[in-house]
N, C-alpha and C positions, 0 to 999 in steps of 0.2 A: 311312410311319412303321414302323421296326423293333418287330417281335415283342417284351416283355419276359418274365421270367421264370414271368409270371403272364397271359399271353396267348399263349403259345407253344403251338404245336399238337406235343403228345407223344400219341400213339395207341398201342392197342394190338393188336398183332398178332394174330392169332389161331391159332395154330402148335397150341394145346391142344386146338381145336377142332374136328374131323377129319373131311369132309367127309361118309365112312362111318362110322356108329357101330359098336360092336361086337356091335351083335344084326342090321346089317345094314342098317339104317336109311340113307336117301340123303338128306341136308336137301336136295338140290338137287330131290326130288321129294317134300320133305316139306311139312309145312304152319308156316303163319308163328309160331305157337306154341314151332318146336323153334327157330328164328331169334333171338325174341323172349329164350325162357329162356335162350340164349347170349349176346345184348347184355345182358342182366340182373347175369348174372356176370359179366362186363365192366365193366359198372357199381359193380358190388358192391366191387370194389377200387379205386375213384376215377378211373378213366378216364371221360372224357365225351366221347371221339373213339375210332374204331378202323377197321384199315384191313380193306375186303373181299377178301381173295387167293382163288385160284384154291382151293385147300388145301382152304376152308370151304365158300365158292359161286364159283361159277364166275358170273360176274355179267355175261360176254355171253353166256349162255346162258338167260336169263333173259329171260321175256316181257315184255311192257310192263306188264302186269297185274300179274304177281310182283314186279315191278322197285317198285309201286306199294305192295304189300304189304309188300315190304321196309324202304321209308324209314318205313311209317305206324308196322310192328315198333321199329326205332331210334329213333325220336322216344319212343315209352310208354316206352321202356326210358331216355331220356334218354342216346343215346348219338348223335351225328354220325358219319356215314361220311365221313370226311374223306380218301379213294384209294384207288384199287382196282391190287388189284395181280397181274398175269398170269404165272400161273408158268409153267416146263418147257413154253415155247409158243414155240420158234425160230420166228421168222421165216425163218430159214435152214437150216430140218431136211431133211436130203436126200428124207424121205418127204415131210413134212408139212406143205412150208414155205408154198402157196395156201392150205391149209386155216387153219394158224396164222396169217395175216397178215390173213385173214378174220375169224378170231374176234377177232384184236386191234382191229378196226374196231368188231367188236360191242361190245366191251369200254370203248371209250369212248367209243357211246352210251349206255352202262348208265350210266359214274362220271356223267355229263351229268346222268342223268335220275335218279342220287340225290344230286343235289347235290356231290358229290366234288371236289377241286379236284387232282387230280397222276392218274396212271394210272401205275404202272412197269411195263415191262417187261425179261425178258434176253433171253441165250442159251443159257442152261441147258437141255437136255431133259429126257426123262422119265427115271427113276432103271431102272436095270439090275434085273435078278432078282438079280444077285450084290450088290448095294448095296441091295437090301431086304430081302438075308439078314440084314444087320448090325445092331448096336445102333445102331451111328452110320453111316450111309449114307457121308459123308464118307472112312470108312477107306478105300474102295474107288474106283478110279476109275471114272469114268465117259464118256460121248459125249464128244470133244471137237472143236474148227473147227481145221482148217489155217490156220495162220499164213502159209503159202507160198499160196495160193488165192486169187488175186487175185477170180475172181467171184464166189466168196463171199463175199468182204470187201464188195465194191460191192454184192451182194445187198442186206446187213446194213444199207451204208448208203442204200440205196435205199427200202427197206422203211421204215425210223426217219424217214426225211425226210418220206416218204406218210404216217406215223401223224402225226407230229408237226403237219405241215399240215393233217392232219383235226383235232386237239386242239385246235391254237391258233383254228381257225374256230369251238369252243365254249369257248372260255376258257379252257379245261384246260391242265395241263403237263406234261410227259411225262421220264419220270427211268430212267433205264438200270438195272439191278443188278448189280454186278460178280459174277462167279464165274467160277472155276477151269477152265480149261482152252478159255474161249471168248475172244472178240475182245473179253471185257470182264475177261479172268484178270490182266490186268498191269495195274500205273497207266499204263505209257505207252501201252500197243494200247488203254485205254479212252479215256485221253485222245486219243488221234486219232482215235478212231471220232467220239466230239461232234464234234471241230475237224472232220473229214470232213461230215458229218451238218448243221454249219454253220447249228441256226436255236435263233435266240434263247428259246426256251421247251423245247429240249431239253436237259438237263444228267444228272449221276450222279448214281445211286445210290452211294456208296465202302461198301456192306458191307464191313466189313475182316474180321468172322469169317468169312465164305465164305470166308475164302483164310488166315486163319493160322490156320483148325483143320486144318489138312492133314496130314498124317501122310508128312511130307516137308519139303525145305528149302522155306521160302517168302520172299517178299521182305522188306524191314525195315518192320515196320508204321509205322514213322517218317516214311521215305517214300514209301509210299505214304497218307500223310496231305497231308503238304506237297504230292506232286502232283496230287492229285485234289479235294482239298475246292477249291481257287476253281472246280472247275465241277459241285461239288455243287446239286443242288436238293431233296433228299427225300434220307431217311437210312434205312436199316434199322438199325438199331444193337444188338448183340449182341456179348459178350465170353469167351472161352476160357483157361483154364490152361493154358498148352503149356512142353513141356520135352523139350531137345533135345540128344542126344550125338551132333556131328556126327561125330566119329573115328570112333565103333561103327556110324555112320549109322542111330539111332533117333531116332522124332520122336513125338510122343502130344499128344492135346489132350482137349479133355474141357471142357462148358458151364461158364460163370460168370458170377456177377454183374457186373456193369461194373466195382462198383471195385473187383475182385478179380482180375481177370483180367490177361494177358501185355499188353495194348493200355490203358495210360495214357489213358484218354477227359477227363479235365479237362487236360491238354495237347491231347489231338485236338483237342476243343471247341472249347477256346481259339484255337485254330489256325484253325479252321472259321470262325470270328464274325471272325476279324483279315480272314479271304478273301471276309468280306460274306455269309457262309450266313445265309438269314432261312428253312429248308426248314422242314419237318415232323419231328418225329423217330418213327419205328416200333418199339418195343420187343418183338424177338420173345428167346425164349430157349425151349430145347429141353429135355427130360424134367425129371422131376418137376414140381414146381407151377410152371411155366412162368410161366402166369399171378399169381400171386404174388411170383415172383420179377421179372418184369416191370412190378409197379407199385411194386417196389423202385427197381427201375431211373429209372424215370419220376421220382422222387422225388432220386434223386442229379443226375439231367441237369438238374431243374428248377433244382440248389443251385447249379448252375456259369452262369446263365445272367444277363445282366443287368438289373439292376433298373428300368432305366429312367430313375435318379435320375442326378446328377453324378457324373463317374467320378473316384475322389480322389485329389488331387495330392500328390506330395512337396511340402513347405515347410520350407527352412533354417533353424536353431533360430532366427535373429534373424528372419528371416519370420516365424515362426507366433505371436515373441513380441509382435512388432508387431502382429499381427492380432490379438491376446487383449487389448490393451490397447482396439483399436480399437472390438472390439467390450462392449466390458467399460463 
């Protein structure tokens, strides 16, 4: 049975939540307390799901004991860890890619062992010393994969196919993230990395703001809605103001709320439910009250989503009058 409007798994991200605090603090070496008063606040704005990313805790780095303290944390706080999500962890990084491909193993025996149902992963790396000079990381470019690099492509899909086969051997499902400038930057390199990849519990992530807050031309978010949602499973969903003077070739973007932004999402939506998406939705958004503004969010995707009840029909004025007398 399909998700309705009021069963639908909306989480929230935890983008606010910074793995280092600013007096220095590691939660990844802290105690379950500093875990706790973050799902708290999580809570506090109406989410009762939210997803574990790398960002916060790095959750295959986590011992079987912490991993235990973890869920005991999200349960008092009334919050489900519903996917964990691994960031700037290429499987195909020219330094790092046995170490990353390792930890992505640990990473969904962790989602396993707190209950989690998706694991995502990309190909994003770690961000540059020039892109954490910046407000916005995005303005600057960063690592990116050879389109031409035939074994790095196979790598990419070699690797996805070994996680994916470990996933499916614990129920789990495993969702790609698109971004800018890897084998998952385009709808159509992302869509043939799956169709490569080839197993039925791997599908996308479509972030559409990874790729149209660019400060460059980028593809029509239109289509890349139409080609990516039928092999969506799990959503990051985040929206930008972008404005664009192609002749002067200037481009600028900047966070926004979903229904404010340059990406139409009660058409994406729409789109997405016509192509069978039953996923998750992640509501991440960047600076200021991130958090607030994300159980904003959660609140509009919830208004577009369906209720479960009969979908209504047109009826011809002599139809509906027949029927009023019928029932009358």
């Amino acid at each position: 049975m399909s998700p309705t409007k009021d069963t639908w798994t909306i989480s929230a991200g935890l983008l606010q939540f910074p793995g280092t605090r600013r007096d220095g603090t590691r939660l990844q070496d802290g105690s379950p307390e500093l875990w706790f008063d973050d799902l708290v606040e999580v809570a506090s704005v109406g989410f009762t799901t939210a997803e574990v990313g790398d960002g916060w805790l790095r959750a295959g780095d986590l011992s079987d004991s912490q991993l235990t303290l973890l869920s005991d944390a999200a349960s008092q706080a009334g919050v489900g860890l519903s996917s964990v999500a691994v960031i700037r962890t290429s499987i195909i990084d020219p330094v790092n890619a046995a170490e990353n491909l390792a930890y992505s193993h640990r990473a969904i025996d962790a989602a396993a062992a707190l209950g989690s149902r998706v694991v995502s992963f990309g190909l994003h790396r770690e961000l540059t010393p020039e892109q954490r000079q910046q407000l916005w990381f995005w303005t600057v470019d960063g690592a990116s994969d050879d389109p031409a690099d035939r074994d790095s492509w196979n790598l990419a899909v070699a690797g996805f196919r070994e996680l994916g086969d470990h996933a499916a051997s614990l129920g789990l499902e495993v969702s790609l993230e698109m971004y800018e400038d890897t084998y998952l930057g385009t709808a159509d390199s992302a869509v043939r990395l799956i169709t490569d990849i080839g197993l039925d519990n791997v599908g996308l992530n479509p972030d559409l703001g990874n790729l149209i807050r660019l400060h460059r031309p980028v593809e029509s978010w239109e289509e890349l809605v139409e080609k990516t949602v039928p092999y969506a499973n799990y959503w990051h969903i985040k929206n930008y103001f972008r404005d664009e003077d192609a002749a002067a070739g200037t481009y600028f973007a900047t966070p926004a709320p979903l229904e404010l932004g340059v990406v139409n999402y009660r058409w994406a939506i729409k789109e997405a439910l016509r192509a069978g998406f039953t996923g998750a939705f992640v509501c991440e958004h960047y600076g200021g009250d991130g958090l607030g503004v994300s159980a904003r969010n959660r609140e509009y995707i919830r208004s577009l989503l369906p209720t479960g009840g009969p979908v209504p029909q047109y009826m011809s004025p002599a139809t509906a009058t027949a029927r009023t007398k019928e029932t009358s």
